[in-house]
N, C-alpha and C positions, 0 to 999 in steps of 0.2 A: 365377459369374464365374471366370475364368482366373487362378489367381496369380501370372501375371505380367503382364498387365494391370488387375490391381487399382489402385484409386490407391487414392494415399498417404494424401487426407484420410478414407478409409474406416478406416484402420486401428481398432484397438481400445483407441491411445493415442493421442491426437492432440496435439498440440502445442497448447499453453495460448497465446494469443495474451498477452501481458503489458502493460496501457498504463501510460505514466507519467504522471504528474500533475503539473504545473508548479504552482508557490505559489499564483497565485488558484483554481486547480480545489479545492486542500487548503484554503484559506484557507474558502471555500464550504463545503465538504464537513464541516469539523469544526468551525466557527466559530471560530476563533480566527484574531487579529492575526498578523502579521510576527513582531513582536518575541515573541511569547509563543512561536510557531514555532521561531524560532533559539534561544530561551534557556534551557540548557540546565536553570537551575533552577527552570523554569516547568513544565516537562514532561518527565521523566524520559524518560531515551533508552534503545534497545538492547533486549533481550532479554525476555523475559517477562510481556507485555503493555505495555512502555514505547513509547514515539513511535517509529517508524521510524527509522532515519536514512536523509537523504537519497542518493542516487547522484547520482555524476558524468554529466551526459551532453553535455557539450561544455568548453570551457577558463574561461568564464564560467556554466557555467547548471549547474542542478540540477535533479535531480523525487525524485517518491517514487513507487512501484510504489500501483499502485492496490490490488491484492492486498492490501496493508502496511495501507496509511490503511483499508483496511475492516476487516480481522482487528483492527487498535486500537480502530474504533470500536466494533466486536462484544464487547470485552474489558472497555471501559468500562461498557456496557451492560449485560453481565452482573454487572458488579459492583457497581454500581447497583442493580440489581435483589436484589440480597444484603446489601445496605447496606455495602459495598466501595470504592466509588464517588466 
């Protein structure tokens, strides 16, 4: 093929599609409530295997990168597994 009719989605990096996940998708996904969600000393946040924090994606609403809520639950898992957990 022509390199300059190559497309784009061939390339050898392609763009990671990113979905977000609104509260019931998370809620589902990790089992936990609302309030255990929001509260900061339920569920340590930030950095290092702790909760994601949410993104903004409108003037009322929020998500979580789906990326995030799986690498956490991956984290937990493994710690679990190590007796971490």
């Amino acid at each position: 093929m022509n390199p300059t009719t190559q497309s784009s989605t061939t390339s050898t990096h392609p763009a990671r599609q990113q979905r977000i996940l609104r509260l019931p998708e998370v809620k589902a996904k990790i089992g936990f409530g609302r309030s255990t969600i929001y509260a900061p000393f339920y569920i340590k946040r930030g950095a290092n295997g702790e909760f994601p924090r949410s993104i903004s994606i409108g003037a009322r609403a929020v998500g979580w990168l789906e990326s995030d809520i799986d690498q956490w639950i991956e984290t937990r898992r493994i710690g679990a597994a190590y007796g971490r957990g």
